[in-house]
Residue, then its C-alpha position, 0 to 999 in steps of 0.5 A: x228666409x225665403x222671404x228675405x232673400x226676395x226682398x234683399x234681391x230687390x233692393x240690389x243694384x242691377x247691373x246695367x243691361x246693354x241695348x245693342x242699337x244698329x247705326x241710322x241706316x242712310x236714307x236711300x235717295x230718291x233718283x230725282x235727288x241723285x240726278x239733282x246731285x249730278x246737276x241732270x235734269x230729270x222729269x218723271x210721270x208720277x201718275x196717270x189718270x183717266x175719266x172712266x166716263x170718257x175715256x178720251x180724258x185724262x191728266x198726268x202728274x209730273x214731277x222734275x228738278x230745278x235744272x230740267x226747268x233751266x233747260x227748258x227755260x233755256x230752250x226758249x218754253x218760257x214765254x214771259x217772267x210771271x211763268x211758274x215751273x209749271x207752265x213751263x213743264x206744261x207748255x214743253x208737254x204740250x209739245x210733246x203730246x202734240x208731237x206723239x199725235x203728229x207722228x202718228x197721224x203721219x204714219x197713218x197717212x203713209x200708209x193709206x193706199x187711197x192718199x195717192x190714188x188719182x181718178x181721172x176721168x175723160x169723157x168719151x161721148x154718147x154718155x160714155x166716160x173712160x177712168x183711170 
């Protein structure tokens, strides 16, 4: 009888199991996409990179949206039509850079106590000189 009940148990119509399935979760957007939605440049480093054999050398990854683009065009980074994005960015880089090392530079030279410093000598005769 054992062996009946098996078999007929087998056989029956199961019900159907409910799979409770959570709703997609939203993908969360990146803040380049958000700031895209806005109509707001944006421009971020991705990365940084520098030559452990020369420390002097390195490069950055950027990224940016089409509206930053626009607004360097606009600000004159564009220098003929067949420029990409990134001669763009690049060029307005570039002058960022430039930028850091020229302030630094000027800072520097501020503070060098020897950048006014005037020596002035007068020849006082018999192999004598008077400096101030």
């Amino acid at each position: 009888m054992k062996f009946f009940d098996n078999l007929k148990k087998r056989f029956e119509k199961k019900k159907p199991v409910e799979v409770k399935t959570e709703a997609p979760r939203p993908k969360k957007k990146s803040e380049k996409e958000l700031a895209t939605e806005r109509g707001e440049p944006y421009v971020t480093i991705l990365s940084m990179e520098i030559d452990p054999e020369n420390l002097q050398s390195g490069s950055f990854e950027l990224d940016w949206n089409e509206k930053f683009v626009a607004n360097l065009v606009r600000a004159g980074y564009q220098m003929n039509a067949k420029d990409t994005d990134a001669d763009i960015v690049d060029r307005w880089f570039t002058t960022v850079c430039r930028n850091v090392v020229m302030e630094t530079y000027e800072q520097y030279e501020a503070m060098n106590p020897e950048r006014d410093r005037v020596i002035k000598t007068r020849n006082l005769g018999d192999g004598r000189s008077e400096v101030s």
